[in-house]
C-alpha positions as CSV (number, residue, x, y, z in Angstrom):
1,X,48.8,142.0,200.3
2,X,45.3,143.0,198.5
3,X,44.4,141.4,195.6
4,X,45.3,144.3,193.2
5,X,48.9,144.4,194.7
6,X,48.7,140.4,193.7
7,X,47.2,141.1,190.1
8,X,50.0,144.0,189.5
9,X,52.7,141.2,190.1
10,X,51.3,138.8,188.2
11,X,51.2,140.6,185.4
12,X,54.6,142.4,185.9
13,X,56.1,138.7,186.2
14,X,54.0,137.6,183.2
15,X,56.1,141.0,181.3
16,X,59.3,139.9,182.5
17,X,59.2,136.7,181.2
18,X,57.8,137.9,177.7
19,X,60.7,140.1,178.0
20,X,63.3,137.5,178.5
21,X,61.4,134.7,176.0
22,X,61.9,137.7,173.3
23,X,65.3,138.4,174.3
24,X,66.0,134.6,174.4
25,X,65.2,134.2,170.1
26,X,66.4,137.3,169.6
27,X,70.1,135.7,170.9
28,X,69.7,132.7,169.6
29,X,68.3,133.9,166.1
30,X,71.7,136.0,165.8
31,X,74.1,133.4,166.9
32,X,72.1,131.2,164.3
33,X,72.8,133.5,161.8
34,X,76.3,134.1,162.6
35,X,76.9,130.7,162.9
36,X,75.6,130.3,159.1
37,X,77.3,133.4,158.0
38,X,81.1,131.7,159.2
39,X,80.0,128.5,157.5
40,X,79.3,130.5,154.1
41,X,82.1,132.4,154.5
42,X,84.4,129.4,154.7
43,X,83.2,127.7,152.1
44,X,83.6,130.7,149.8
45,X,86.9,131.6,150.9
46,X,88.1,127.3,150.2
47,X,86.6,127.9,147.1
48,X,88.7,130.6,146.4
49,X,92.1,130.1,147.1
50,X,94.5,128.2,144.2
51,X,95.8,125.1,145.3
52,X,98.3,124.9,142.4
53,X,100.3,127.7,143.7
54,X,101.1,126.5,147.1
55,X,102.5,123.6,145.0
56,X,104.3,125.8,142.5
57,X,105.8,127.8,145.6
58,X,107.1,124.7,146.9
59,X,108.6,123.1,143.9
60,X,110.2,126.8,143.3
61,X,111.7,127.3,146.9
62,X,113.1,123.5,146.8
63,X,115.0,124.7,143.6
64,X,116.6,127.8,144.3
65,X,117.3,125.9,147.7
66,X,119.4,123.6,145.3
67,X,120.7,125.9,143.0
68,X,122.7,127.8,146.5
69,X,124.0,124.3,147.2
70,X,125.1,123.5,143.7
71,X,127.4,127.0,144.6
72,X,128.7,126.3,147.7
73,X,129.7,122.7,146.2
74,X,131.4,124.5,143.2
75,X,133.7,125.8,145.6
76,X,133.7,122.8,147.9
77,X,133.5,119.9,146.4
78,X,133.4,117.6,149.3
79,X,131.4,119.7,151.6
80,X,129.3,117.1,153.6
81,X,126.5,119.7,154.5
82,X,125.8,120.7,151.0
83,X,126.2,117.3,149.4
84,X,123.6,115.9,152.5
85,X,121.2,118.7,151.7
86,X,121.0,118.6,147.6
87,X,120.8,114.9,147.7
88,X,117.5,115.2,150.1
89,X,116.2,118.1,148.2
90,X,116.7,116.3,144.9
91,X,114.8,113.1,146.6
92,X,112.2,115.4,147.4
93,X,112.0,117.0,143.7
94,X,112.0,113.3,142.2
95,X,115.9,113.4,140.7
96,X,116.7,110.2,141.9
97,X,119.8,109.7,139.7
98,X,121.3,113.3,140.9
99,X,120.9,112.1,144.5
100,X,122.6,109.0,143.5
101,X,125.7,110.2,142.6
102,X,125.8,112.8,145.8
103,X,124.7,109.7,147.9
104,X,127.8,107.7,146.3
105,X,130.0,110.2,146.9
106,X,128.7,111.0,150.4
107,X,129.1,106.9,151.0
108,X,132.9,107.5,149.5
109,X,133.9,109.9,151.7
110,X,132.2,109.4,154.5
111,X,131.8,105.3,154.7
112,X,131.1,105.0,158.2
113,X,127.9,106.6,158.0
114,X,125.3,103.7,158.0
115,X,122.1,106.6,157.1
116,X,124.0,107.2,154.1
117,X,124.6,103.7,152.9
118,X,120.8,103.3,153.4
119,X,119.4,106.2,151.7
120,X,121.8,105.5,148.5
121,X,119.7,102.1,148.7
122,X,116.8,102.8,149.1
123,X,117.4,105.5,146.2
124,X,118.8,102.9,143.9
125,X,116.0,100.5,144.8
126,X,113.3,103.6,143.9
127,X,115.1,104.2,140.6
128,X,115.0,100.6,139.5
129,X,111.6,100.8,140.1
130,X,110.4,103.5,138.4
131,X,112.6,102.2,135.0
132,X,110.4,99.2,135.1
């Protein structure tokens, strides 16, 4: 190998290298940026959405949930299903009296049930606290 074979390498290894440092930031300069652009957009997008109407949405579905149960006991009274469900749901919506009458009756009817008897307590205990 003569000495200008040897130069011509050198260099041409010295260019690759170049090469691949330039190609290295230009990588790392874009996944920098799109890293900063997915923060941003999170941020914005957080920002964005209402909170309240998640809530509202909730609050709404657990109603008409209880109004279709408030029919189906209309036509059956004693339904266990229905008077299970609306006495949960109104739990959930903070009508602790309402569920303490379905919980009585569900504790009439059904008086075997132990989860029954300690829901309807746990109800009644809830209620006298809140009318302190």
């Amino acid at each position: 190998m003569t000495s200008s074979d040897h130069d011509y390498l050198v260099k041409r290894g010295k260019e690759i290298e170049r090469r691949k440092r330039i190609i290295t930031y230009i990588s790392l300069l874009g996944f920098g940026g799109s890293m900063i652009f997915g923060a941003f957009s999170t941020v914005q997008q957080a920002g964005q959405q209402p909170q309240p109407a998640v809530v509202q949405s909730v609050e709404s579905e657990l109603q008409t949930q209880a109004k279709n149960y408030e029919l189906v006991l209309q036509r059956e009274p004693n339904n266990q299903l229905a008077l299970e469900k609306l006495s949960i749901i109104k739990l959930q919506m903070g009508d602790n009296q309402g569920a303490i009458s379905l919980l009585e009756k569900l504790v009439k009817l059904y008086p075997e049930r132990q989860d029954y008897q300690t829901i309807l307590k746990d109800a009644k205990k809830t209620e006298a606290q809140k009318q302190k």
